[in-house]
C-alpha positions in Angstrom: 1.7 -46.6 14.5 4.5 -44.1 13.8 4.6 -41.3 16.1 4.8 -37.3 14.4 5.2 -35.7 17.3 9.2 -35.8 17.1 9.6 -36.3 13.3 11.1 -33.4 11.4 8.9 -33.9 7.4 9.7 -32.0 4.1 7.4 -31.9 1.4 8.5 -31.3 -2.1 5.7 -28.8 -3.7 4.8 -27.9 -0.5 3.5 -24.6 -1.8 0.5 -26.9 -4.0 -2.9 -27.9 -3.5 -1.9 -31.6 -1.8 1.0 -29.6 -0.4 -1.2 -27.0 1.6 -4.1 -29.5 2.9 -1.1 -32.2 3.8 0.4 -29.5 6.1 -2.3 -28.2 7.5 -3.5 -31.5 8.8 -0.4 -32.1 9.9 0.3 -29.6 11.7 -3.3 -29.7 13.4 -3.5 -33.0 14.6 0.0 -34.7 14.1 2.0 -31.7 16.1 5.6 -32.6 14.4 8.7 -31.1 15.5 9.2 -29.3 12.3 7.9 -29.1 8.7 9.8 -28.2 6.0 7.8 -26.6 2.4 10.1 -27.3 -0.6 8.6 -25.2 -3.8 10.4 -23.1 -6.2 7.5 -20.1 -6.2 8.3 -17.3 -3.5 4.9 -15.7 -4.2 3.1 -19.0 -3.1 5.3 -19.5 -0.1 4.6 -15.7 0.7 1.0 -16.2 0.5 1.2 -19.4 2.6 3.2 -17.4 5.6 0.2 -14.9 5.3 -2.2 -16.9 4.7 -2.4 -18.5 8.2 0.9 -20.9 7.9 3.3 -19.4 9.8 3.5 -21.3 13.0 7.1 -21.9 14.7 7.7 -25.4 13.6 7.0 -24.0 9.8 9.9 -23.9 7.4 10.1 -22.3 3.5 13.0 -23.3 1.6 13.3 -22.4 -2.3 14.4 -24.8 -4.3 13.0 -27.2 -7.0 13.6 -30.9 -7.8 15.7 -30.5 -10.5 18.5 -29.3 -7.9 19.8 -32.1 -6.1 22.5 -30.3 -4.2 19.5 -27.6 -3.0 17.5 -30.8 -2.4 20.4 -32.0 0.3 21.1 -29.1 1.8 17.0 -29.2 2.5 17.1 -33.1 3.5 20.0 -32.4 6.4 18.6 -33.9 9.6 14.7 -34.5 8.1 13.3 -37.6 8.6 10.5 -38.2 6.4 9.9 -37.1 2.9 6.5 -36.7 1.2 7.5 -35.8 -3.1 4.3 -34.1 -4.1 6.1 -31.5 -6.9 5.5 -32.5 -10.2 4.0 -30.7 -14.0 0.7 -32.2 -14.3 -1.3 -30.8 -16.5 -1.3 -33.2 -19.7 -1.4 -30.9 -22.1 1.2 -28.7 -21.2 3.4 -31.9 -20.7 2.9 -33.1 -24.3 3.7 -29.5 -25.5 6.6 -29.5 -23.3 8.2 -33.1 -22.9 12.1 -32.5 -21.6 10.1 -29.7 -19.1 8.0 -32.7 -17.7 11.0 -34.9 -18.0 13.4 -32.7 -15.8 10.6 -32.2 -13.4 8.8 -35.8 -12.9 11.6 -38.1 -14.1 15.2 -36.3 -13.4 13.4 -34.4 -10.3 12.5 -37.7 -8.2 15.8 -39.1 -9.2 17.6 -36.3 -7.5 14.9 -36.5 -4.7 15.8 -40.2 -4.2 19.9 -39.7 -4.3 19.6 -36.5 -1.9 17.3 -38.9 0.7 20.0 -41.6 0.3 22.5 -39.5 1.0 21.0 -37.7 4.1 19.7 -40.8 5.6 16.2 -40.1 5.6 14.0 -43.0 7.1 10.9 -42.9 5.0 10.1 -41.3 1.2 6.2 -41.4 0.0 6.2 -40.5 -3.4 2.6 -39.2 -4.8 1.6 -41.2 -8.1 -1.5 -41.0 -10.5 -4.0 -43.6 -12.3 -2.5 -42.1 -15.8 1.2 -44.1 -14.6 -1.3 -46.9 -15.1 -0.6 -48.3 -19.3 -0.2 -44.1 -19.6 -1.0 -42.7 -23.0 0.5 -39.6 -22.7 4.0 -38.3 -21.3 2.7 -37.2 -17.6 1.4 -40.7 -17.5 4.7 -41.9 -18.6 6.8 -39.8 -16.5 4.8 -40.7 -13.6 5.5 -44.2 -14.5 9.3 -43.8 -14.7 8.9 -42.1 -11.2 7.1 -45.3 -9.9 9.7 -47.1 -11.0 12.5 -45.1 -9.8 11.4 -44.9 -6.4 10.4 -49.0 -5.8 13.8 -50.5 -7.2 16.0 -47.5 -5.2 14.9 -49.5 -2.2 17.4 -51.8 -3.7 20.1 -49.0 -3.6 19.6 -48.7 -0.3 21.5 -51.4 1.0 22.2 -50.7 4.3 21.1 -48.1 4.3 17.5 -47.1 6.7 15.9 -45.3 3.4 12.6 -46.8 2.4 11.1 -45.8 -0.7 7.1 -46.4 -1.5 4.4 -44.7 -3.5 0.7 -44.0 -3.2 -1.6 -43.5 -6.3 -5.1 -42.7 -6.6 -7.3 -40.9 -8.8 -8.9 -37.4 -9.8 -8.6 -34.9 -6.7 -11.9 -32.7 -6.8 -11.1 -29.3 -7.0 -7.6 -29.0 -7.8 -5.3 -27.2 -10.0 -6.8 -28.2 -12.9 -9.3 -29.8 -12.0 -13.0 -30.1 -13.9 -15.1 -28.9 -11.3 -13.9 -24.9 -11.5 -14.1 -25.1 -14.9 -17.5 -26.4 -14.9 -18.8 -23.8 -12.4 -17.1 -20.7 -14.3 -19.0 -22.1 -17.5 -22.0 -22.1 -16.2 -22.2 -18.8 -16.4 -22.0 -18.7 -20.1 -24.6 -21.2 -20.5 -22.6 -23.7 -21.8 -20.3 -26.7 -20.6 -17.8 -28.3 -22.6 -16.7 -32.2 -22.1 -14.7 -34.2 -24.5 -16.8 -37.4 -24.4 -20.0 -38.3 -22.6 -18.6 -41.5 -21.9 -15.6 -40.7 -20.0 -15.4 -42.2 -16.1 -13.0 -40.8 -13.8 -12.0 -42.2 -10.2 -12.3 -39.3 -7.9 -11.3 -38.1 -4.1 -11.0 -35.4 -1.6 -7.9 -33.7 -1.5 -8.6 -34.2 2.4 -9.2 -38.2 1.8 -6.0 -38.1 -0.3 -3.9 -36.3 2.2 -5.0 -38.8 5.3 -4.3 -41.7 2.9 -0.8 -40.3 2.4 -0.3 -40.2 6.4 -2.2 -43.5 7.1 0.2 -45.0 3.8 3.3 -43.6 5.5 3.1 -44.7 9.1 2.3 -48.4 7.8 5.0 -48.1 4.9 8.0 -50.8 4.8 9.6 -49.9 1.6 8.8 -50.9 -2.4 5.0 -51.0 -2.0 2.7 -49.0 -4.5 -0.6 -48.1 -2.2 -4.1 -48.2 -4.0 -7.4 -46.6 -2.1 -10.7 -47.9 -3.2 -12.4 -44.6 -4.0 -15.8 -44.5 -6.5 -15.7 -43.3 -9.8 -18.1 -40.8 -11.6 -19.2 -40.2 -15.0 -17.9 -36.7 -16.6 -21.4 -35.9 -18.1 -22.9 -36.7 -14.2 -21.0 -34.6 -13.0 -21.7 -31.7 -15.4 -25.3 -32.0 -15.1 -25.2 -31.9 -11.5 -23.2 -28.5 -11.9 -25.2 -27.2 -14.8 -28.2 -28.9 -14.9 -29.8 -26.0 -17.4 -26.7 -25.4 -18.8 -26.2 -26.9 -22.7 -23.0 -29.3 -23.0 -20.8 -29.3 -25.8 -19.0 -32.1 -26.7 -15.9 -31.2 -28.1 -13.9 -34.7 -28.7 -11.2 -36.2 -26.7 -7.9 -34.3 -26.3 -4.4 -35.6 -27.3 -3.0 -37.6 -24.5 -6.7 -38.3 -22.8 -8.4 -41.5 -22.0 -11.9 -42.7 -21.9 -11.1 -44.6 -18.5 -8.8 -44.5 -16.0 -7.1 -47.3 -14.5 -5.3 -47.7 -11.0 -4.3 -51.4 -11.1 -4.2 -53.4 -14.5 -4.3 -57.2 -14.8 -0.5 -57.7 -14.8 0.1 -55.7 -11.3 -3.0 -57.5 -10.2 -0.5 -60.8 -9.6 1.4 -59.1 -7.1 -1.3 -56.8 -5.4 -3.1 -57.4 -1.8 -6.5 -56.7 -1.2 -7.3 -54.9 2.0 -10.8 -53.4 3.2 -9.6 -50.1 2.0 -7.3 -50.1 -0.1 -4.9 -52.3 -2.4 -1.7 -52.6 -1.8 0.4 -53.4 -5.0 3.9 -55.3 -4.0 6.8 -54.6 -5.7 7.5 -57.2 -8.5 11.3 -57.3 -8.8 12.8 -59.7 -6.0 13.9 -56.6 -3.4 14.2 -58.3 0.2 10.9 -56.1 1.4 8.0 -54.9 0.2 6.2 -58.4 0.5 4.9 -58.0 4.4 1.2 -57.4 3.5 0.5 -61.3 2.4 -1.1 -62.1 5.9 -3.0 -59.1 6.0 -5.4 -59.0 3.1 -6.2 -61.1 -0.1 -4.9 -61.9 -3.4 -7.0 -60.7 -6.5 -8.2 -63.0 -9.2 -6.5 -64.0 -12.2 -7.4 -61.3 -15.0 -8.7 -58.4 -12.1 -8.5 -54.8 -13.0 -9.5 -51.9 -11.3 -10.6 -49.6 -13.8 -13.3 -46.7 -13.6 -15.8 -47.5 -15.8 -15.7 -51.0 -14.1 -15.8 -49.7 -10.6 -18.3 -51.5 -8.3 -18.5 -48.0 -6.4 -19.9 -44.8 -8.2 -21.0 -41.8 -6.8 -24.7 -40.6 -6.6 -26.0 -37.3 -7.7 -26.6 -36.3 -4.2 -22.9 -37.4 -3.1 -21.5 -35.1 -6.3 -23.7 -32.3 -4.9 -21.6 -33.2 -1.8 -18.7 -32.9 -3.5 -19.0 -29.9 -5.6 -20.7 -28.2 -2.8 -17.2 -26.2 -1.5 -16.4 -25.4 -4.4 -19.4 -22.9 -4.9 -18.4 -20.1 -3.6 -14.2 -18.8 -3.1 -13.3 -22.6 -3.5 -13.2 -21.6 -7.1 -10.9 -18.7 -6.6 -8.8 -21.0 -3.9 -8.3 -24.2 -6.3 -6.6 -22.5 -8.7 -3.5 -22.1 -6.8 
């Protein structure tokens, strides 16, 4: 296990939901020399400092991704490097492709070249189901940044830098996520969903931050890390929020899918199976990456790990469980 305790860490959108719960469970339990919060909003990191984060080991640095000389001038003596920034919402990404494009695509780019260059031993990029056969440009962005950060292992050379990824599903209660929406409509009497078919694989932003750290001290470089987390079904989920409430359904949006999908049948050929998680090896022949064969098991021809095909689904009483924070200021708090 990798030790935290004398490991400087910089997080790229430090300032956002993942961001804020990855750095305060670090910070809590981990005790590492120093912290670094990369984000290009001085409100946020003002209300961060105030809000409780302003221990001694704590750093705020302005900058964004799309700067790589900022982003080296951060990276100087840091050790490990967790890229959460990214434009995610997918409608403002269609509406505004080169924006998500600089950001996603050009920003991990310059993330990768300024970790090269400072010598940075380990780089966890954060990832999404819709990389997964995307249908819309955040999907494809995130693809591109998938792809980016596995084959610059091969840059690497000689170089200590290991690249990997983790990608996952849905957090509840995020920026932009369902649930707030759901509760504030309740009000009115009326929900809106796009289709009462749509699954969606779904986590804790706490169960996503501890997979990052678990992912992170096991990393060796070009690996794409899969949880095994349950999925839910949209209308569920409203129903548990609303149950009086009338739903509306208003038609799928540009850019949206019916199902998500974490691992399709083609990255099944290369992917592990582990007791918690799937570990997806990198395909192109880098000389790492392909340490987890003797730790878990290959997947059948044809497998997919989709949502609607999930063998794992949450219950009414585990969505309660879920939505339960966000009853009260969690609605407030998730939207920034």
């Amino acid at each position: 296990m990798m030790e935290w305790k004398d490991k400087v860490i910089l997080v790229t959108g430090g300032t956002g939901s993942f961001g804020k719960k990855f750095i305060e469970i670090l910070l809590k339990e981990y005790h590492p020399a120093k912290v670094i919060v990369f984000s290009r909003d001085e409100l946020k990191q003002h209300e961060m400092r105030v809000g409780g984060f302003d221990q001694p080991n704590l750093r705020y640095f302005i900058g964004d991704v799309r700067d790589q000389q900022r982003l080296r001038r951060a990276m100087n003596g840091v050790d490990i490097v967790i890229h959460a920034a990214a434009l995610k919402q997918v409608p403002a990404c269609e509406y505004n492709p080169m924006e998500a494009i600089k950001t996603n695509i050009l920003g991990s780019s310059n993330v990768v070249e300024a970790a090269l260059d400072a010598g940075v031993s380990k780089v966890m990029a954060l990832s999404t189901d819709k990389a997964v056969n995307p249908v819309n440009l955040y999907g494809a962005t995130k693809l591109s940044a998938e792809k980016l950060f596995i084959q610059s292992n091969a840059y690497a050379g000689g170089i200590a830098t290991r690249f990997s990824c983790v990608r996952y599903g849905n957090v509840v209660g995020s920026r932009g996520s369902v649930i707030p929406i759901f509760i504030r409509q309740r009000a009115a009497g009326k929900l809106t969903i796009t289709d009462d078919r749509m699954t969606r694989f779904w986590l804790t932003l706490e169960q996503g931050v501890r997979f990052v750290i678990h992912c992170s001290e096991q990393m060796h470089g070009g690996e794409v890390f899969v949880p095994k987390i349950p999925s839910t079904r949209i209308i569920d989920l409203a129903r548990v929020i609303a149950p009086d409430s009338e739903i509306d359904v208003i038609g799928i949006r540009p850019g949206e899918k019916l199902h998500e999908v974490l691992i399709n049948e083609d990255e099944a050929r290369n992917t592990v199976e582990l007791e918690d998680m799937f570990v997806v090896q990198p395909s192109m022949a880098l000389w790492f990456g392909y340490d987890w064969q003797d730790k878990g098991k290959a997947l059948p021809e044809g497998f997919r790990y989709t949502s609607e095909s999930n063998p794992e689904w949450l219950s009414s009483e585990q969505i309660q469980e879920y939505v339960a924070p966000f009853e009260s200021n969690g609605v407030e708090e998730s939207l920034y």
